[in-house]
MIBA-458986 format. One line per field, with one value per residue: z, y, x of N, C-alpha, C in turn; chain. Coordinates in nm, 2 decimals, padded with zeros to 4 digits. Each point is the difference from the previous one (the first is absolute). Layout:
BEGIN
npz = Z / ...
npy = Y / ...
npx = X / ...
capz = Z / ...
capy = Y / ...
capx = X / ...
cpz = Z / ...
cpy = Y / ...
cpx = X / ...
chain = A / ...
//
This chain:
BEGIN
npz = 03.67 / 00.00 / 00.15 / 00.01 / 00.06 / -00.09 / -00.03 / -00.01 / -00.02 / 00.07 / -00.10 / -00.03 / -00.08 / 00.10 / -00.10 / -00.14 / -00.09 / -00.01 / -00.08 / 00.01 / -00.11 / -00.14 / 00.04 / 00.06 / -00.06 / 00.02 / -00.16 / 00.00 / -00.15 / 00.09 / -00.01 / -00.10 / 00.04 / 00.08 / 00.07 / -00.13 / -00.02 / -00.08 / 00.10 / 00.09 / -00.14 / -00.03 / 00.17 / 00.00 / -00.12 / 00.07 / 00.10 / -00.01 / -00.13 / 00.14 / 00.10 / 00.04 / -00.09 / 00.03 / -00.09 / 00.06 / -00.11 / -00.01 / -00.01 / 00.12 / 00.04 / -00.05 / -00.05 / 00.04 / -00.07 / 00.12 / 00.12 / -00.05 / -00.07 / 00.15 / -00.02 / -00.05 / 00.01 / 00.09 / -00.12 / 00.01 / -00.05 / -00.09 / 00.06 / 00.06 / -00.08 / 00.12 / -00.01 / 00.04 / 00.08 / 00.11 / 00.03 / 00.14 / -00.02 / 00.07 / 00.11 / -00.01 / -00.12 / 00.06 / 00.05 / 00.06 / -00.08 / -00.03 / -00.05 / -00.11 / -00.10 / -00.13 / -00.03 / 00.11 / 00.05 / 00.05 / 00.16 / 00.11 / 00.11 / -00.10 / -00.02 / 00.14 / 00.05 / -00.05 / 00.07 / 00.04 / 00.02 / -00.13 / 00.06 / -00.08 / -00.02 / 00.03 / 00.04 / 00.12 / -00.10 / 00.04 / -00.12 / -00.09 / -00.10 / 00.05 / 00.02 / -00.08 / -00.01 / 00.09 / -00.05 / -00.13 / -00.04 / 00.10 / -00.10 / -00.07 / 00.07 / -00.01 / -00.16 / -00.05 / 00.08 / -00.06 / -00.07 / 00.03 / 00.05 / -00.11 / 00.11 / 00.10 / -00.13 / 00.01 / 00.16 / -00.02 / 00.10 / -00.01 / 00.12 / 00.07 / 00.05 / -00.18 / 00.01 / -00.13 / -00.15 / -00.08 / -00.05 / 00.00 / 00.13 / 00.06 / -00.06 / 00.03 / 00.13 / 00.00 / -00.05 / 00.05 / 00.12 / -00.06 / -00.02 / 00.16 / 00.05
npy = -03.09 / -00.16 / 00.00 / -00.15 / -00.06 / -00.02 / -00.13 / -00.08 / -00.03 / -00.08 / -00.03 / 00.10 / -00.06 / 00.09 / 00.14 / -00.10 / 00.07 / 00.17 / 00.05 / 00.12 / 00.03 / 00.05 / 00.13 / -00.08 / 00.13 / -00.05 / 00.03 / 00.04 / 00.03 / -00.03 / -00.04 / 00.03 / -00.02 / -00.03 / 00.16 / 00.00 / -00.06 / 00.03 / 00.06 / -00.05 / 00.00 / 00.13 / 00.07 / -00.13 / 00.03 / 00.17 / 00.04 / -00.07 / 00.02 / -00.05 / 00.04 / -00.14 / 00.06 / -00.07 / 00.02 / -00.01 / -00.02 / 00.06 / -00.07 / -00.01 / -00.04 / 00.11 / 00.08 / 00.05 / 00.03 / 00.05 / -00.11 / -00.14 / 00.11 / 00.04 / -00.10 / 00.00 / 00.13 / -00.06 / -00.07 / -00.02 / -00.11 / -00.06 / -00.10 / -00.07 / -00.04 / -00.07 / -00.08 / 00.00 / 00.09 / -00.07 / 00.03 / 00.05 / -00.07 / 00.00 / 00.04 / 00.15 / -00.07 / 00.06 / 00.06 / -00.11 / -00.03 / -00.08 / -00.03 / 00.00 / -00.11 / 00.03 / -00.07 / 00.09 / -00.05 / 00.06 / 00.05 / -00.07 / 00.09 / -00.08 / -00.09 / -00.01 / 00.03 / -00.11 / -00.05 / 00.09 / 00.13 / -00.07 / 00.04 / 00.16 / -00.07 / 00.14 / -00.04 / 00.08 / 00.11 / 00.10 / 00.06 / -00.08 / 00.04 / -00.05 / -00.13 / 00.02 / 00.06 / -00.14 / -00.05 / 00.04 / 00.02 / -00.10 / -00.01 / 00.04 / -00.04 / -00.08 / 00.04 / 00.03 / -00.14 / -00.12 / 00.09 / -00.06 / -00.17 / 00.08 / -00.01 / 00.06 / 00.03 / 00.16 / -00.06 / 00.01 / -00.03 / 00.09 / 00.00 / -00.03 / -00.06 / -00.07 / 00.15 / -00.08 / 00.05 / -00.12 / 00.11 / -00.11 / -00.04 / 00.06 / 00.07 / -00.08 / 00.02 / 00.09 / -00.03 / -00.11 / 00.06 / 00.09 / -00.14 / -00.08 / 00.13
npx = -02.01 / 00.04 / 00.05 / -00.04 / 00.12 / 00.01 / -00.01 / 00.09 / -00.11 / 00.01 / -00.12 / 00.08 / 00.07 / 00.12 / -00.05 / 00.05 / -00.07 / 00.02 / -00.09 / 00.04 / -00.08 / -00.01 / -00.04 / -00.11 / 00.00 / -00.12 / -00.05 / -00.13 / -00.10 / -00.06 / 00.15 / -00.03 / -00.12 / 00.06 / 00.00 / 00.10 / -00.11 / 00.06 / -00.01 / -00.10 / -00.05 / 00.04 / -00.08 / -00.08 / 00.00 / 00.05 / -00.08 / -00.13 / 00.11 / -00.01 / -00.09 / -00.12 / -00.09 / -00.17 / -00.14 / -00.10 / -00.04 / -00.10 / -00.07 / -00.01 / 00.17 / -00.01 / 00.14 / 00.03 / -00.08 / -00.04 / -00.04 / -00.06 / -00.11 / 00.01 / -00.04 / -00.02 / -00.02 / -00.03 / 00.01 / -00.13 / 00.11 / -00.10 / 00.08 / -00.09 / -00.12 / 00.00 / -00.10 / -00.10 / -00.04 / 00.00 / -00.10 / 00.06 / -00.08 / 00.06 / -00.05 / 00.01 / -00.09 / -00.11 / 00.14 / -00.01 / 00.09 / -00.04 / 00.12 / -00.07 / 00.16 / -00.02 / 00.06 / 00.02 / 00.12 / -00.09 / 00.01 / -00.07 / 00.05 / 00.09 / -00.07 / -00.02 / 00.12 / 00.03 / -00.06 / 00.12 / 00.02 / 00.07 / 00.13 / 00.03 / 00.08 / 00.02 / 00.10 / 00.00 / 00.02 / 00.12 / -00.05 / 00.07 / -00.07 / -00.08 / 00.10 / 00.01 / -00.16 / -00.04 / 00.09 / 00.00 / -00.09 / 00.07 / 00.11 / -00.12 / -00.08 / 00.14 / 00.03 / -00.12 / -00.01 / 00.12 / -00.01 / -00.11 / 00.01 / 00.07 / 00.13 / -00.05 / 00.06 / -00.05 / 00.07 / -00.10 / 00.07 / -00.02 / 00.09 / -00.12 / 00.12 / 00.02 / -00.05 / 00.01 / 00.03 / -00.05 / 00.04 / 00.06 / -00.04 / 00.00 / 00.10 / 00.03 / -00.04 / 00.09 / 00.12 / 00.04 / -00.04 / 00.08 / 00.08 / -00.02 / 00.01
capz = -00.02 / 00.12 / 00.02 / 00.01 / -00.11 / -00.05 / 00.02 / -00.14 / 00.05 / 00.12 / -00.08 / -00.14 / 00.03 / -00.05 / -00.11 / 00.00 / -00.04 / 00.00 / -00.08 / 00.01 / -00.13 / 00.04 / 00.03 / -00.17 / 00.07 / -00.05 / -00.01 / -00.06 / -00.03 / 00.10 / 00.05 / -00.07 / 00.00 / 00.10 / 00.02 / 00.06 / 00.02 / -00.13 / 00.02 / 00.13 / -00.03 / -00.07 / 00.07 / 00.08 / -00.12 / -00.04 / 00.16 / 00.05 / -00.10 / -00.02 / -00.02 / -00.11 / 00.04 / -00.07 / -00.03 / -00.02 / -00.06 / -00.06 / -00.12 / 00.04 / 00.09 / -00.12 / 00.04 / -00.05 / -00.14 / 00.03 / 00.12 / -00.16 / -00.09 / 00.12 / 00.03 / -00.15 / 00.04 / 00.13 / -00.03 / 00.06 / -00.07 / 00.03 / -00.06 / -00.02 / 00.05 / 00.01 / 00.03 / 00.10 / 00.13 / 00.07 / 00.17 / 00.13 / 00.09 / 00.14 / 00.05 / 00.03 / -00.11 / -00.13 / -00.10 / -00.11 / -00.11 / -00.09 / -00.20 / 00.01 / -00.14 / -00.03 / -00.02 / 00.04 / 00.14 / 00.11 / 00.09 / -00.04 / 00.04 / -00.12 / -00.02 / 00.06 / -00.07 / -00.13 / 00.01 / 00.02 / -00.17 / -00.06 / 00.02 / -00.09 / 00.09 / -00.11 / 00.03 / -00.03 / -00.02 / -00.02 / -00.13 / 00.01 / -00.01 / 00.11 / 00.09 / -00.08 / 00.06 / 00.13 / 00.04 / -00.01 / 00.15 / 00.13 / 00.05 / 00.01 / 00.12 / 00.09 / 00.01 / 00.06 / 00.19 / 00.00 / -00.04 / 00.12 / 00.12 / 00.00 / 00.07 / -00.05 / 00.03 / 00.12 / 00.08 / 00.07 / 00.14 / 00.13 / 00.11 / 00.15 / 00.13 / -00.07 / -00.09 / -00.13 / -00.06 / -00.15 / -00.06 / -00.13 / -00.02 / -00.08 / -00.15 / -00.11 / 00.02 / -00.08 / -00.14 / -00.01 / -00.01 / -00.13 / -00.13 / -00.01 / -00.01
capy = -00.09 / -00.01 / -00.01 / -00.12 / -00.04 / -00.15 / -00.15 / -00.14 / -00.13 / -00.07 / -00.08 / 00.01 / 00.00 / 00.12 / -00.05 / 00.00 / 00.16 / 00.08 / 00.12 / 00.13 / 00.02 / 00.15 / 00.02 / 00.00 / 00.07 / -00.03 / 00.15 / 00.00 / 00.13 / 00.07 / 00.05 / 00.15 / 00.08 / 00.08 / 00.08 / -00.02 / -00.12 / -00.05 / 00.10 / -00.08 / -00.16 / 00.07 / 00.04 / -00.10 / -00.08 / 00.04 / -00.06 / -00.13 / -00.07 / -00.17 / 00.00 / 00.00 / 00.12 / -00.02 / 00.07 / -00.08 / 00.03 / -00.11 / 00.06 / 00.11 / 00.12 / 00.07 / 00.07 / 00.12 / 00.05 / 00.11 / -00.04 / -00.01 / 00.12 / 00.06 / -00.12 / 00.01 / 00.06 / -00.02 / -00.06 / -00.11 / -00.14 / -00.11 / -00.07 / -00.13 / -00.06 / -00.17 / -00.06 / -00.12 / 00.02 / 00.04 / 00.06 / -00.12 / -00.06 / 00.00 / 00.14 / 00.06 / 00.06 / 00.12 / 00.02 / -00.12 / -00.05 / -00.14 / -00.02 / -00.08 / -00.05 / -00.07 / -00.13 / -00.04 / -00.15 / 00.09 / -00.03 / 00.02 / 00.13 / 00.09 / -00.07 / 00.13 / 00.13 / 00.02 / -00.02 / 00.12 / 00.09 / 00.01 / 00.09 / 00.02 / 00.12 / 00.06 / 00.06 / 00.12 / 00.03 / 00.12 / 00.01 / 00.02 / 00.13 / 00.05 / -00.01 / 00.08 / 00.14 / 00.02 / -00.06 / 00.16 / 00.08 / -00.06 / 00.05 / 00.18 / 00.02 / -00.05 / 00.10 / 00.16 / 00.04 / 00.03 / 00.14 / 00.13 / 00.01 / 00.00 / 00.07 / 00.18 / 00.06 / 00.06 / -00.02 / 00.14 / -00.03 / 00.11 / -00.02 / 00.08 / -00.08 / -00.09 / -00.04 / 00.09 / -00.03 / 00.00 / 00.09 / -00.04 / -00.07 / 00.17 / 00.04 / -00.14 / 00.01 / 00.16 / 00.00 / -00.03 / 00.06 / 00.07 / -00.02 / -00.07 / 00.07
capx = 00.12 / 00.05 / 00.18 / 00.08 / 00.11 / -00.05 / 00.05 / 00.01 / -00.04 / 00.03 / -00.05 / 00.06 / 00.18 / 00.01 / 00.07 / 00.14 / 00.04 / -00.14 / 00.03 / -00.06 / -00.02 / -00.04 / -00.20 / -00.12 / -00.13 / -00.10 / -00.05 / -00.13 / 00.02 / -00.07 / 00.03 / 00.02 / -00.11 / 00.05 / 00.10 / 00.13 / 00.03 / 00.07 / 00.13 / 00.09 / 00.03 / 00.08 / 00.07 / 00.01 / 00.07 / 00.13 / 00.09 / 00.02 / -00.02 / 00.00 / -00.13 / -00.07 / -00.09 / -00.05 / -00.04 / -00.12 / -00.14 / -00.08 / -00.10 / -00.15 / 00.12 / 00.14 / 00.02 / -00.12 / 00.12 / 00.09 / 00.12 / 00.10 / 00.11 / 00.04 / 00.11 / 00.03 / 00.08 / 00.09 / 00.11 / -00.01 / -00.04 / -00.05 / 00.07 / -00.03 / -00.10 / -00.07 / -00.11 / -00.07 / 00.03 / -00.13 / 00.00 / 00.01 / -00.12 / 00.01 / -00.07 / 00.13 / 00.10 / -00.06 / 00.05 / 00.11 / -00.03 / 00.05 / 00.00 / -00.06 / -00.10 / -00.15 / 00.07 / 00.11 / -00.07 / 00.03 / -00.11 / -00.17 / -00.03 / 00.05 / -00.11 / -00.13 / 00.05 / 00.00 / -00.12 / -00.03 / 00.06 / 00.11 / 00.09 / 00.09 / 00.15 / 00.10 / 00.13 / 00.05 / 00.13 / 00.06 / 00.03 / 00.17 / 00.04 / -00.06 / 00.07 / 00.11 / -00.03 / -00.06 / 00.16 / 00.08 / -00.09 / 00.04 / 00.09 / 00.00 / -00.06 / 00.13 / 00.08 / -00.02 / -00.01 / 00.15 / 00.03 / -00.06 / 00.05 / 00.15 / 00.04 / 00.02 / 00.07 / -00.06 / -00.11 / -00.11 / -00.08 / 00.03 / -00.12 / 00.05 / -00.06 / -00.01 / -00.10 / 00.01 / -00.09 / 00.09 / 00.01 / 00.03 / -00.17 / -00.07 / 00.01 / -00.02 / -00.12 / -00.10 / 00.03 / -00.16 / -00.13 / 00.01 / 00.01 / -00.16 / -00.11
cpz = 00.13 / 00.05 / -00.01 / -00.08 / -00.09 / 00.07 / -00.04 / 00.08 / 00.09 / -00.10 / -00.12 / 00.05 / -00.09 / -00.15 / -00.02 / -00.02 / 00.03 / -00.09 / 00.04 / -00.10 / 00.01 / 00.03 / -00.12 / 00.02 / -00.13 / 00.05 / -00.06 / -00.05 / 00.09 / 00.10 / -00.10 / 00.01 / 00.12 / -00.12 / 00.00 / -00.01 / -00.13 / 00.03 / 00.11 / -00.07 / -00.11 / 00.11 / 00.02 / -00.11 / -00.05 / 00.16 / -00.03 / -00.12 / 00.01 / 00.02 / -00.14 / -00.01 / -00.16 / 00.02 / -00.05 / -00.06 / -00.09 / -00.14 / 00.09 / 00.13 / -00.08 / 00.03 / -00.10 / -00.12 / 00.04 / 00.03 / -00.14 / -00.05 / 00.11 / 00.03 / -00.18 / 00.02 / 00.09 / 00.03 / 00.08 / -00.10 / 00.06 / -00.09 / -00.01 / 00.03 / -00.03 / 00.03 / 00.05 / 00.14 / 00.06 / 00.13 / 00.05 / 00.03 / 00.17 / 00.05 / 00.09 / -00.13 / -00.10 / -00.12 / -00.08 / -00.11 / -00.04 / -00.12 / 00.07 / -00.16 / 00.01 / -00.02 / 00.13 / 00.16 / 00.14 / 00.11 / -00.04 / 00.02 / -00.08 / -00.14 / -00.02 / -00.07 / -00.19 / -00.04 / -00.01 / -00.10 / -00.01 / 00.00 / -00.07 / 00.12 / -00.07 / 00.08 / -00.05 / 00.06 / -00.02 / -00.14 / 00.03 / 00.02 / 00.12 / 00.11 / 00.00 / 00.03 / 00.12 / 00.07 / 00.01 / 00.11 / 00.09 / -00.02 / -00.01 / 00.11 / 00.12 / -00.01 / 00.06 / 00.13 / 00.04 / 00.00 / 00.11 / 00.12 / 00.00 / 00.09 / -00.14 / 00.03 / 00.09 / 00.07 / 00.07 / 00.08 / 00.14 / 00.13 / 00.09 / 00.13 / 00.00 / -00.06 / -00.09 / -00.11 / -00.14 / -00.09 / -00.18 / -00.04 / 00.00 / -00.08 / -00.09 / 00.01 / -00.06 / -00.13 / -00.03 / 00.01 / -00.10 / -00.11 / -00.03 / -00.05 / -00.20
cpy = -00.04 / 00.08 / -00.07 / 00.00 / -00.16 / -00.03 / -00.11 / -00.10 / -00.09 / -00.17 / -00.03 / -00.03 / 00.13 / 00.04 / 00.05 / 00.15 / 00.07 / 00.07 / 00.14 / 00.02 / 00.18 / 00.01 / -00.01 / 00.08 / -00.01 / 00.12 / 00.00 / 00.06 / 00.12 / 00.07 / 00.11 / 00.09 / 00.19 / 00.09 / -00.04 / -00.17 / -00.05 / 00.14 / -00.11 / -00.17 / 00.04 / -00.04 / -00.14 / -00.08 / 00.02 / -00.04 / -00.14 / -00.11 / -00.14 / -00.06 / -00.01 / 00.03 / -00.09 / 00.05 / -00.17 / 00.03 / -00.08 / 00.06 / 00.10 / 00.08 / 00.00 / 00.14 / 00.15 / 00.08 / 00.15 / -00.05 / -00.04 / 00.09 / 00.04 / -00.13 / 00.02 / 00.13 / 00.06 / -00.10 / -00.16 / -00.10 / -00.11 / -00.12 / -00.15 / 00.01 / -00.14 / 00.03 / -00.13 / 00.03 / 00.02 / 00.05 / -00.14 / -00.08 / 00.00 / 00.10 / 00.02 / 00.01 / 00.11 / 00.08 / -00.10 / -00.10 / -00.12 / -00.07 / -00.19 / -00.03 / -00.06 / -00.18 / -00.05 / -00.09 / 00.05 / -00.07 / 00.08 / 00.15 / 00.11 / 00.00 / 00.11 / 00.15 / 00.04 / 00.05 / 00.18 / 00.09 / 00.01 / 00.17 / -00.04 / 00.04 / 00.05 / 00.04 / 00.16 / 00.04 / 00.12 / 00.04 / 00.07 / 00.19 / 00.10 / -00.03 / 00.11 / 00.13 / 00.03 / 00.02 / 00.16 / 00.08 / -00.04 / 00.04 / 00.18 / 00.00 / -00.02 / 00.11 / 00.14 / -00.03 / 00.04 / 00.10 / 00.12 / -00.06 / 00.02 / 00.13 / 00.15 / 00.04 / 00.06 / 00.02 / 00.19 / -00.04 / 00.11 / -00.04 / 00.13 / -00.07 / -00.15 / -00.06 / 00.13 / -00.05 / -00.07 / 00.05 / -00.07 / -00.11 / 00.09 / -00.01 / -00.15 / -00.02 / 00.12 / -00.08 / -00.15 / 00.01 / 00.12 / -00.05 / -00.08 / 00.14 / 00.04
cpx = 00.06 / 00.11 / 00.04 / 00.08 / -00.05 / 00.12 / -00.03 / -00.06 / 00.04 / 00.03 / 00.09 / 00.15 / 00.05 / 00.07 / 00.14 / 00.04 / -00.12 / 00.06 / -00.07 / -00.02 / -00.02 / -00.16 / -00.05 / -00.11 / -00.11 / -00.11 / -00.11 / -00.06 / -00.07 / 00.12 / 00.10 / -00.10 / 00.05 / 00.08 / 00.12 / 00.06 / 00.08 / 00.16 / 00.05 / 00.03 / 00.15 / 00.17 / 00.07 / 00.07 / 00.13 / 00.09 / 00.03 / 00.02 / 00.07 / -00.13 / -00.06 / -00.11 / -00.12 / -00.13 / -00.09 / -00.12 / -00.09 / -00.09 / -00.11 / 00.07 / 00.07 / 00.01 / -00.14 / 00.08 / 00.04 / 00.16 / 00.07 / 00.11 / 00.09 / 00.13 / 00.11 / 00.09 / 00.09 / 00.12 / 00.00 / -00.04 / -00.02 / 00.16 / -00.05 / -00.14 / -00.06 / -00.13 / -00.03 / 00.04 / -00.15 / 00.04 / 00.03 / -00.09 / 00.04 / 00.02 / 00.17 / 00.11 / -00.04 / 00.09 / 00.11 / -00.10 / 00.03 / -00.05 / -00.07 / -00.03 / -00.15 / 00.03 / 00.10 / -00.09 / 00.05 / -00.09 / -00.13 / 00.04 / 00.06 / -00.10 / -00.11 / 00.03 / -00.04 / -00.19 / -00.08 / 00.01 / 00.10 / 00.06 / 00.14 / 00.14 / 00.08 / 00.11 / 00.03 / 00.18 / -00.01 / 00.04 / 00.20 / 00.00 / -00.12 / 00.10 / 00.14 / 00.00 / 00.00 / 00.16 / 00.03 / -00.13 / 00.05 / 00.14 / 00.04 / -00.06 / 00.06 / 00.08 / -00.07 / 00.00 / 00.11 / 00.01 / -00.08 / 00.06 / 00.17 / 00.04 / 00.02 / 00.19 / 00.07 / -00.11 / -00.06 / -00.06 / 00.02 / -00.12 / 00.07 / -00.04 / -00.02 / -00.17 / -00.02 / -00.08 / 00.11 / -00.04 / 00.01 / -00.14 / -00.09 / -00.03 / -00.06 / -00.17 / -00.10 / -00.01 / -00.13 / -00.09 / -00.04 / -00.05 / -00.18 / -00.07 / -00.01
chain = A / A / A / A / A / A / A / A / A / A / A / A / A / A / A / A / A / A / A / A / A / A / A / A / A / A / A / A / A / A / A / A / A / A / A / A / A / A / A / A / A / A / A / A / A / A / A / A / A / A / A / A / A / A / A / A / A / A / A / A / A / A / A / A / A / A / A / A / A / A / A / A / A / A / A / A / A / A / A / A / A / A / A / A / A / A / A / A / A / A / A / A / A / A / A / A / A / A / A / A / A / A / A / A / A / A / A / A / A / A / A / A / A / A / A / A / A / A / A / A / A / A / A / A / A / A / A / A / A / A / A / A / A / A / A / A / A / A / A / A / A / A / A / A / A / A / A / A / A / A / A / A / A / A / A / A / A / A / A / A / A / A / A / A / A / A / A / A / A / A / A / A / A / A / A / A / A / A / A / A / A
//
């Protein structure tokens, strides 16, 4: 990937507005095959829910009816699927996609594209009540830190010379390492 910063043409007059839209991350079923890979597309759909997150396939790349049942209960939904999307024809776009009707008046190079295997996109989404769980695990998870990083009442810190030991991280530390064993 380059560093360069882009820059607007020299050729073009500059435009009136730009928009930042949210990320489109485009996903293949090859990329559930991995370890974990439907926990980090979990991770990435409850952080980042203005991101748009789609899932490209076809009749001979589909997902595998394990990944399937494993997506199905993980609370991950499919909310819109279109068709007619082909790969990029121009080199440096391997994972983008473009809808291309069968009837519709496009350039020759959109043209070319259709020419390839038709791909299904399914918009993925956080199921409401998977979002609902993940909400309450993140704020028990806020509250138990709250709660271990809270000043100790009394402080048990004895030194000699000003190097001593805390006495009350001690103990919190036995008591966890206790309770692991």
């Amino acid at each position: 990937m380059s560093e360069e910063v882009p820059r607007w043409p020299d050729s073009l007059p500059l435009p009136a507005k730009v928009n930042f839209g949210p990320r489109r991350v485009h996903l293949l079923p090859a990329d559930f095959e991995s370890e974990g890979a439907i926990s980090d597309i979990l991770h990435d759909l409850y952080w980042f829910p203005d991101d748009h997150y789609y899932l490209f396939y076809s009749d001979t790349l589909k997902l595998t009816s394990e990944v399937a049942t494993e997506f199905e209960a993980s609370g991950v939904v499919f909310t819109e699927i279109e068709s007619y999307f082909y790969k990029h024809p121009k080199p440096g776009y391997e994972r983008d996609f473009i809808q291309v009707f069968p009837n519709g008046d496009y350039p020759a190079w959109r043209k070319e594209a259709a020419d390839g295997q038709v791909f299904w996109r399914a918009s993925l989404a956080l199921d409401s009540t998977m979002r609902r769980e993940m909400d309450l695990n993140e704020s028990a998870a806020r509250t138990r830190d709250a709660i271990a990083d809270s000043e100790d009442l009394v402080d048990l810190k004895p030194n000699f010379f000003g190097i001593g030991v805390n006495l009350n991280s001690v103990w919190r530390r036995f008591l966890a390492w206790f309770k692991s064993r």
